[in-house]
DSSP file (Angstrom, degrees, kcal/mol; ACC not computed):
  #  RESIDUE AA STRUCTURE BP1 BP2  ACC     N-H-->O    O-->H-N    N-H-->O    O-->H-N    TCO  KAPPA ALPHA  PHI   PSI    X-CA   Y-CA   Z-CA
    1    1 A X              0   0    0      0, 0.0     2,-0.2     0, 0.0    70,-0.0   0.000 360.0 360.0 360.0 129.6  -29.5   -1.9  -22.5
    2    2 A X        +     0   0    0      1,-0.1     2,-0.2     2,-0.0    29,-0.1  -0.609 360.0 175.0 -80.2 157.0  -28.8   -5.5  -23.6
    3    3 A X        -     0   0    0     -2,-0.2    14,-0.1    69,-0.0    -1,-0.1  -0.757  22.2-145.2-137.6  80.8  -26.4   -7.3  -21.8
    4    4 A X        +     0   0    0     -2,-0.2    64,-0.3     1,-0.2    14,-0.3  -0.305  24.4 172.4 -83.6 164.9  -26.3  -11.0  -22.9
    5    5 A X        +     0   0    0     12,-2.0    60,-2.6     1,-0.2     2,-0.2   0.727  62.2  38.3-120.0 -28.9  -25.5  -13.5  -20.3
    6    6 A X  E     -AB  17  64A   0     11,-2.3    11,-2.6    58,-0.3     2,-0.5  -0.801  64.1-130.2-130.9 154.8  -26.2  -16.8  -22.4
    7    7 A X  E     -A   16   0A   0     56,-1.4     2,-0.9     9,-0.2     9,-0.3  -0.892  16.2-155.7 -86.6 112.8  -25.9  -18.3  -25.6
    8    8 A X  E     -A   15   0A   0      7,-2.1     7,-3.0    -2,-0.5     2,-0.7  -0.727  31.0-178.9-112.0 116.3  -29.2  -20.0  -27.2
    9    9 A X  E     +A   14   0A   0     52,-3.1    52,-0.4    -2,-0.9     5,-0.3  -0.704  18.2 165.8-113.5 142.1  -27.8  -22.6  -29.6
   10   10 A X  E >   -A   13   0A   0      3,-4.7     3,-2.5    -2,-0.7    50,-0.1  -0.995  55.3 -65.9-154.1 168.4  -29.0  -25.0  -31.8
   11   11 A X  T 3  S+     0   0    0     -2,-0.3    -1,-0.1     1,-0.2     3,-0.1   0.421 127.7   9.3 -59.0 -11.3  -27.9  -27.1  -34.6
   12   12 A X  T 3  S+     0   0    0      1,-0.2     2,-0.3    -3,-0.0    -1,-0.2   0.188 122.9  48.0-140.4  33.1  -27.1  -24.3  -37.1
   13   13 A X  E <   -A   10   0A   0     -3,-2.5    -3,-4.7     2,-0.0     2,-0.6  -0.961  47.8-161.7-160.0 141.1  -27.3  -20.9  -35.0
   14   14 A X  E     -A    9   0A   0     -2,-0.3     2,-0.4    -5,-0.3    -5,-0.2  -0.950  15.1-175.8-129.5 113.3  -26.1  -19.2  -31.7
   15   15 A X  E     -A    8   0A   0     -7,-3.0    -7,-2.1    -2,-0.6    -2,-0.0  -0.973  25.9-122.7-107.9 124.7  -28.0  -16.2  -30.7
   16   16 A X  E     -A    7   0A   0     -2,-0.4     2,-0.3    -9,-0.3    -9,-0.2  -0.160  40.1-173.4 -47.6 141.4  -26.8  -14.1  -27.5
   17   17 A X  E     -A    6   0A   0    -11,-2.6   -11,-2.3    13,-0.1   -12,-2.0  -0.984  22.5-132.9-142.6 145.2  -29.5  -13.9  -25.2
   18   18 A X  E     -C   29   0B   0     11,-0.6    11,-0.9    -2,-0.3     2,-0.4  -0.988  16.9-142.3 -52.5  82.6  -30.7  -12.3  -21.9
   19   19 A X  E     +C   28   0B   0     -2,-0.3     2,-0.4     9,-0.2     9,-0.2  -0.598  26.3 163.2-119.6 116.2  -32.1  -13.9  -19.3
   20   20 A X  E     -C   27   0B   0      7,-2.5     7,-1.4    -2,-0.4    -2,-0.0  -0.881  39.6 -86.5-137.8 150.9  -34.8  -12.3  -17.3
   21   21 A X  E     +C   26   0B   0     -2,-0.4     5,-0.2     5,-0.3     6,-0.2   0.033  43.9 175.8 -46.0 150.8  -37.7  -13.7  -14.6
   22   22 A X  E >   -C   25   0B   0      3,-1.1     3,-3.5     4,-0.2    -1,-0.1  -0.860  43.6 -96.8-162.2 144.6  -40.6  -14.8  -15.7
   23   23 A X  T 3  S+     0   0    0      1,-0.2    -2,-0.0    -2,-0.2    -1,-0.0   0.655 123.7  26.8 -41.4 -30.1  -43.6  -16.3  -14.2
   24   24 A X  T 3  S-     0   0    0      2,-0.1     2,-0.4    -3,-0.0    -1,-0.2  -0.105 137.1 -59.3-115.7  32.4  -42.8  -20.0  -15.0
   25   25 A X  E <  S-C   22   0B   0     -3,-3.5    -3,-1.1    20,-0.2    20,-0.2  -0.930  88.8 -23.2 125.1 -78.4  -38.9  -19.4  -15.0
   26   26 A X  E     -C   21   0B   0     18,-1.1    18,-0.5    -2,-0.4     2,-0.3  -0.682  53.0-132.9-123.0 176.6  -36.4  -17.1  -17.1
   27   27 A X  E     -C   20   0B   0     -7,-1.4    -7,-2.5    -6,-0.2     2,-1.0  -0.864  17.8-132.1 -85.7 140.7  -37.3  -15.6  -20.9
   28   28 A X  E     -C   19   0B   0     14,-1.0     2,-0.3    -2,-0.3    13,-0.2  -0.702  32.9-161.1 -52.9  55.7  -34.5  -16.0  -23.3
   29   29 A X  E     -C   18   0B   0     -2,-1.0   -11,-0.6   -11,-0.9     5,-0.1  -0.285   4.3-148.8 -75.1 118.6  -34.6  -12.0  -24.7
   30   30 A X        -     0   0    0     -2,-0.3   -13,-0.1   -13,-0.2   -12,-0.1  -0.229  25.6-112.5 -72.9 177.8  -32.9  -11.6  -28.0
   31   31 A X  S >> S+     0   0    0    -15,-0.2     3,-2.4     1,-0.1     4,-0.6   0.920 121.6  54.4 -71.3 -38.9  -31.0   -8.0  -28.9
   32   32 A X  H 3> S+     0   0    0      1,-0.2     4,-0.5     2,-0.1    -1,-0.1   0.867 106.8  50.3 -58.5 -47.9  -34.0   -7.7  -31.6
   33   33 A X  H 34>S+     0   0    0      2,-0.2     5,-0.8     1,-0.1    -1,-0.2   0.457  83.7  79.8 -79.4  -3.8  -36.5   -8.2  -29.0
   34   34 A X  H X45S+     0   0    0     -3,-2.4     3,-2.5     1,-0.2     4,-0.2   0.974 101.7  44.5 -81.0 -69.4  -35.4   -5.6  -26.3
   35   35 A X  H 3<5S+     0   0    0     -4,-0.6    -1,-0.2     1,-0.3    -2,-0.2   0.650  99.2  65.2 -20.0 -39.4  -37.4   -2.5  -28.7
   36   36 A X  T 3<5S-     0   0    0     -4,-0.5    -1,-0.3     1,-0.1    -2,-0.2   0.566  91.7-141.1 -91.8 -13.9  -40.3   -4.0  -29.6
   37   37 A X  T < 5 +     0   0    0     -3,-2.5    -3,-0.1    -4,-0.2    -2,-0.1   0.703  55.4 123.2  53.5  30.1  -41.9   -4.2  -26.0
   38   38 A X  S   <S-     0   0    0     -5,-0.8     2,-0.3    -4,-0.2    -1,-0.1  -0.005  72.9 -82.5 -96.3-157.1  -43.5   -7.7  -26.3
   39   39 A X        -     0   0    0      1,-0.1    -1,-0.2    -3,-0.1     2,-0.2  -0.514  55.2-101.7 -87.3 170.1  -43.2  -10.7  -24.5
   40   40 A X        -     0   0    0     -2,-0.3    13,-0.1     2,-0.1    -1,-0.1  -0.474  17.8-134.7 -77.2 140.5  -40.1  -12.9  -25.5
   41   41 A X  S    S+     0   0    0    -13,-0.2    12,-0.7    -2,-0.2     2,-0.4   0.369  85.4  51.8 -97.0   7.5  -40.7  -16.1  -27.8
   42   42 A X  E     +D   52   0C   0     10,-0.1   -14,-1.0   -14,-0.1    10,-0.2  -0.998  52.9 163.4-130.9 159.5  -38.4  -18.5  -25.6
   43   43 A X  E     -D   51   0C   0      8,-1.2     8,-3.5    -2,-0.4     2,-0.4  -0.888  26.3-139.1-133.3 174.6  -38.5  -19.0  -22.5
   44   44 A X  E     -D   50   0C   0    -18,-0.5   -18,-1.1     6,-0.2     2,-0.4  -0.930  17.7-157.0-142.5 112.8  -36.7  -22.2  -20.3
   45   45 A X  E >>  -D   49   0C   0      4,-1.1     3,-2.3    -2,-0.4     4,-1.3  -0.819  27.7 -95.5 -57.9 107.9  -38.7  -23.5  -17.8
   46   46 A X  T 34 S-     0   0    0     -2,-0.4    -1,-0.1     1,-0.3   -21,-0.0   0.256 104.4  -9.4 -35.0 118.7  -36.9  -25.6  -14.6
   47   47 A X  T 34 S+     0   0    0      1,-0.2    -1,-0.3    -3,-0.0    -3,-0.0   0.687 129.1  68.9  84.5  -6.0  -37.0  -29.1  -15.3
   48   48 A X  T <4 S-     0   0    0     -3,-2.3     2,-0.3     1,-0.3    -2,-0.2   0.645  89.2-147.4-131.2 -28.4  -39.2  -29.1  -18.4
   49   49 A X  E  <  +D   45   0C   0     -4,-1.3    -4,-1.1     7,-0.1     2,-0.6  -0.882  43.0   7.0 108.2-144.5  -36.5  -27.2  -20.9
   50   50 A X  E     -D   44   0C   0      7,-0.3     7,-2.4    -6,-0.3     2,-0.3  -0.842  50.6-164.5 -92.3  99.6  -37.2  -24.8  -23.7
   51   51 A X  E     -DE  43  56C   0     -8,-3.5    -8,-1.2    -2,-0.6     2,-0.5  -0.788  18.8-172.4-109.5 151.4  -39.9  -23.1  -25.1
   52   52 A X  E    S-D   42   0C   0      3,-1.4   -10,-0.1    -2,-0.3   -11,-0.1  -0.915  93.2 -22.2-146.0  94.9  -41.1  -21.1  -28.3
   53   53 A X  S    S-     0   0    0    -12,-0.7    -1,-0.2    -2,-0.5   -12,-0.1   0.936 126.0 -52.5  50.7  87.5  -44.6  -19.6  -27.6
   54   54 A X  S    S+     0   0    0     -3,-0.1     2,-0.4     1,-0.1    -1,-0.2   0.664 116.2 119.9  55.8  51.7  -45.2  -22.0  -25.0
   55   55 A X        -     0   0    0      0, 0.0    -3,-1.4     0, 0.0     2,-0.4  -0.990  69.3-121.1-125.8 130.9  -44.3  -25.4  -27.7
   56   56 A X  B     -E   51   0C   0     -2,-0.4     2,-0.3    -5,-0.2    -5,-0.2  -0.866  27.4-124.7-106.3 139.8  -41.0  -27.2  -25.9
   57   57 A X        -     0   0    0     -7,-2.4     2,-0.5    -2,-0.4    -7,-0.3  -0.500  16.0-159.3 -65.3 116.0  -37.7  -27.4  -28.2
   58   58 A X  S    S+     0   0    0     -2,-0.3     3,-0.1     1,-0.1    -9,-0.0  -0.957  82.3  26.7-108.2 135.3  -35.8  -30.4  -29.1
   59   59 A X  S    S+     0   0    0     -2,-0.5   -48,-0.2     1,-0.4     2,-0.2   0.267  97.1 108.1 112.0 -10.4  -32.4  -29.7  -30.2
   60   60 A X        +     0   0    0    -50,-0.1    -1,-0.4    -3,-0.1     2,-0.2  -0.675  35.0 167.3-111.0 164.1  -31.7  -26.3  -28.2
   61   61 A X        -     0   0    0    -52,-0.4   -52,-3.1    -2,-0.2     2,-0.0  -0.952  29.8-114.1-163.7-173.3  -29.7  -25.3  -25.5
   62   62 A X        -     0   0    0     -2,-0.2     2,-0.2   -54,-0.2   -54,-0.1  -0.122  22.8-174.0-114.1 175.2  -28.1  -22.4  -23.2
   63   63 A X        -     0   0    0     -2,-0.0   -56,-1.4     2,-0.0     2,-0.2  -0.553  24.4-125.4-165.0 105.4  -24.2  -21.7  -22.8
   64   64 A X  B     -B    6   0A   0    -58,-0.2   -58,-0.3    -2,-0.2     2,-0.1  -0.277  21.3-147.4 -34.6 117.2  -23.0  -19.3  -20.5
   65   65 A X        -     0   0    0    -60,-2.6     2,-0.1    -2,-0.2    -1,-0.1  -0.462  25.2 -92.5-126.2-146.6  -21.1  -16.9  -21.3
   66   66 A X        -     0   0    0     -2,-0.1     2,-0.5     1,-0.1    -1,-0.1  -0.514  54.9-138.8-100.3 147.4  -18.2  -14.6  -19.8
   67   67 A X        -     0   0    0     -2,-0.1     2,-0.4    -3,-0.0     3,-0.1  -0.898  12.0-101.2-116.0 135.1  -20.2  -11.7  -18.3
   68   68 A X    >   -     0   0    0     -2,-0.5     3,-2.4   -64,-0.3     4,-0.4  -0.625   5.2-155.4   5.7  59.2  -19.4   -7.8  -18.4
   69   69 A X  G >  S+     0   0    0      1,-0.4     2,-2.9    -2,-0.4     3,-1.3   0.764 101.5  46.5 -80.4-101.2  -18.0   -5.9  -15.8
   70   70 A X  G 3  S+     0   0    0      1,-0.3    -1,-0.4     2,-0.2     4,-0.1   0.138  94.3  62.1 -17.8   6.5  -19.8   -3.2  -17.7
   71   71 A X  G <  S+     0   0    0     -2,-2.9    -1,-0.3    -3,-2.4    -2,-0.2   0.423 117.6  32.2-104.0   3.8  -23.0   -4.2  -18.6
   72   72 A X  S <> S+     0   0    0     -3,-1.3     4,-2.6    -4,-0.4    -2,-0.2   0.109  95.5 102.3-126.5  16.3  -24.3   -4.5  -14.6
   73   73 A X  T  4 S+     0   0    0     -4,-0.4     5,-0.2     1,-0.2    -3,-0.1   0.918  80.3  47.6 -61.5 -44.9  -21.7   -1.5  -13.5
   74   74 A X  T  4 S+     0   0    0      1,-0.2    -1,-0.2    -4,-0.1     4,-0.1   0.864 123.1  30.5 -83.7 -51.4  -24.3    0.8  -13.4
   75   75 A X  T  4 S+     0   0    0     -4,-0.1    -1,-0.2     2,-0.1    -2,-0.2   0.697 112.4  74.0 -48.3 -64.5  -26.9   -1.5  -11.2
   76   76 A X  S  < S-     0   0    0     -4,-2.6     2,-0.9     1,-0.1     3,-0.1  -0.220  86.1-115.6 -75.0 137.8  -23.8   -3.5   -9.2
   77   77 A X        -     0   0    0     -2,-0.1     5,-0.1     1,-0.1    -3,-0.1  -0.875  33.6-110.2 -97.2 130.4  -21.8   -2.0   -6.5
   78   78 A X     >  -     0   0    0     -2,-0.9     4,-0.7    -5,-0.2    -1,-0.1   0.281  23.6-118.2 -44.1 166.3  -18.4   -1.7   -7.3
   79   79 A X  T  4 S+     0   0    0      2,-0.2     3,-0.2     1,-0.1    -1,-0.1   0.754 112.4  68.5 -94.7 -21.8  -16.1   -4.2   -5.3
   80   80 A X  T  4 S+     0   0    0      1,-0.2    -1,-0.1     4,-0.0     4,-0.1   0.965 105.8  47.5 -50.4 -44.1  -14.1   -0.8   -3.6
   81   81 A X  T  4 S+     0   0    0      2,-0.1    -1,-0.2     3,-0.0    -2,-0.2   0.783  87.2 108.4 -81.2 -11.5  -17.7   -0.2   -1.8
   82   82 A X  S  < S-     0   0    0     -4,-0.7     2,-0.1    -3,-0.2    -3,-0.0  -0.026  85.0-104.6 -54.7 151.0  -18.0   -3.4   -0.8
   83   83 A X        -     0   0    0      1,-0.0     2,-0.2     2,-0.0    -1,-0.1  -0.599  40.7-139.7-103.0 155.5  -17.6   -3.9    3.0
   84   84 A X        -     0   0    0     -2,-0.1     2,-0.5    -3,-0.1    -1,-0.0  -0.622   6.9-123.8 -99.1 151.1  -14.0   -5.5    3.9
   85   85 A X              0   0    0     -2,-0.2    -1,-0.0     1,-0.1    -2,-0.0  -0.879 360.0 360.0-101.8 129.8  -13.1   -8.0    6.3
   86   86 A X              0   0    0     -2,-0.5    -1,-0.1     0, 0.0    -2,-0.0   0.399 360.0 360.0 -47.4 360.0  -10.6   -7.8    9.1
C-alpha cells in the first residue's frame, strides 16, 4: 500500500513519495514504482542530498507532508492501547 510521507519537488513538478531505508539512507518510492519490484530511481543521502541512479540533483527537494492516521493504522498501535500514565 503506498502511503506518501513527502513531497519530491522540483522546478516544474511535485510527485508524492515514500520514504523507505536504504543502504546509504532513504529511497524516494513513487506510487508508479511500488508494482514494478525494482529498486527506486531517487534516493537522498544524509549530507550529500539527492540522487537519480546514483547522479546527485541540483534543483530538487523534499516537503513533508501531513501524514495518515490510516495509512500506518494497520502496523501502529492505536493510542487507546497505548500504556497511560498516572
Amino acid at each position: 500500500m503506498f502511503c506518501p510521507t513527502h513531497m519530491l519537488v522540483s522546478r516544474s513538478r511535485r510527485t508524492p513519495v515514500q520514504l523507505m531505508a536504504s543502504p546509504n539512507g532513504f529511497y524516494l518510492v513513487s506510487e508508479l514504482e511500488i508494482p514494478q519490484k525494482r529498486e527506486p530511481s531517487f534516493e537522498i543521502r544524509p549530507k550529500l542530498g539527492i540522487f537519480c541512479k546514483g547522479i546527485p540533483l541540483v534543483g530538487y527537494r523534499l516537503e513533508p507532508l501531513a501524514v495518515e492516521v490510516s495509512c500506518f493504522s494497520q502496523s501502529s498501535p492505536s493510542v487507546s492501547s497505548l500504556p497511560q500514565q498516572p
